[in-house]
C-alpha positions as CSV (number, residue, x, y, z in Angstrom):
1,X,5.8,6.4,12.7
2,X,5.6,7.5,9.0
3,X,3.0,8.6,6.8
4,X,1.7,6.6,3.4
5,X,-0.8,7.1,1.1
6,X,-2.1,4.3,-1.2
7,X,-3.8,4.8,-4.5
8,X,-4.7,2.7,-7.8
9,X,-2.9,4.8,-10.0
10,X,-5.4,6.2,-12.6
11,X,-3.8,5.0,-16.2
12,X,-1.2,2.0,-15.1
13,X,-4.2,0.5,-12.5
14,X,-1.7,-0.4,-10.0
15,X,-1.1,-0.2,-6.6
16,X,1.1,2.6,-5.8
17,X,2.1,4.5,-2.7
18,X,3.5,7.9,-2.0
19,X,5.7,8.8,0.9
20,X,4.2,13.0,0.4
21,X,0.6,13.4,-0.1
22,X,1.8,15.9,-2.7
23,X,2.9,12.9,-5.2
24,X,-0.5,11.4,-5.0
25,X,-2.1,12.3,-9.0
26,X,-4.6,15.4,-8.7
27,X,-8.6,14.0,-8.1
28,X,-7.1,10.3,-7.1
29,X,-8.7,8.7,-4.0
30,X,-5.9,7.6,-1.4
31,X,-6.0,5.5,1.9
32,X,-3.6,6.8,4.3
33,X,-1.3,4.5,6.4
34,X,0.8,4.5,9.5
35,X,4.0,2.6,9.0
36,X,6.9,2.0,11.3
37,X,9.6,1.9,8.2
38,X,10.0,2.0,4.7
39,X,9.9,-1.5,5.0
40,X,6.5,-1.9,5.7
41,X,5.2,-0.7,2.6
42,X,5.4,-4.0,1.2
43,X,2.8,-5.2,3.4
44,X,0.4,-2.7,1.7
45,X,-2.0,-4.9,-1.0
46,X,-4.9,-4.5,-3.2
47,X,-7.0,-7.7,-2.9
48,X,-9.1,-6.3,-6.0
49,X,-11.6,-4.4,-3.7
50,X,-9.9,-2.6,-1.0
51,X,-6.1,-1.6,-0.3
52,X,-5.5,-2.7,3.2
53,X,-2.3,-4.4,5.1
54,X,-1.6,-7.9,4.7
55,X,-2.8,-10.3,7.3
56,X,-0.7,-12.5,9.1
57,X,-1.5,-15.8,7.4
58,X,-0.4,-14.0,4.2
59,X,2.4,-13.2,5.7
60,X,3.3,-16.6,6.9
61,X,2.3,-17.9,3.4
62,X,5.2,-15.8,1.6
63,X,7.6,-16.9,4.2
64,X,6.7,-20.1,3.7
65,X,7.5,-20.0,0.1
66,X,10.9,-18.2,0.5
């Protein structure tokens, strides 16, 4: 298990997440994750009012489309 924080970046207003809590921009509000890999990052979303993990029906949803 790894490590992420999450963050709106403060001029581009995008999701962003750092793998050190270092790289996170100076007075920024972060949500910290647990991931198993890198790859799980990509579950990380911001739904327009909270930064949370995708559900499962989203997931299926993108499969779907692939």
């Amino acid at each position: 298990m790894m490590k992420v924080w999450a963050y709106i970046h403060p001029e581009l207003n995008i999701l962003c997440c750092a793998l050190l809590k270092e790289s996170v921009p100076e007075g920024v509000s972060t949500i910290e994750f647990e991931v198993e890999s890198y790859d799980q990052i990509n579950d990380i979303v911001y739904d327009g009012t909270q930064i949370r993990f995708k559900t499962t029906e989203e997931k299926l949803q993108e499969e779907k489309i692939k």
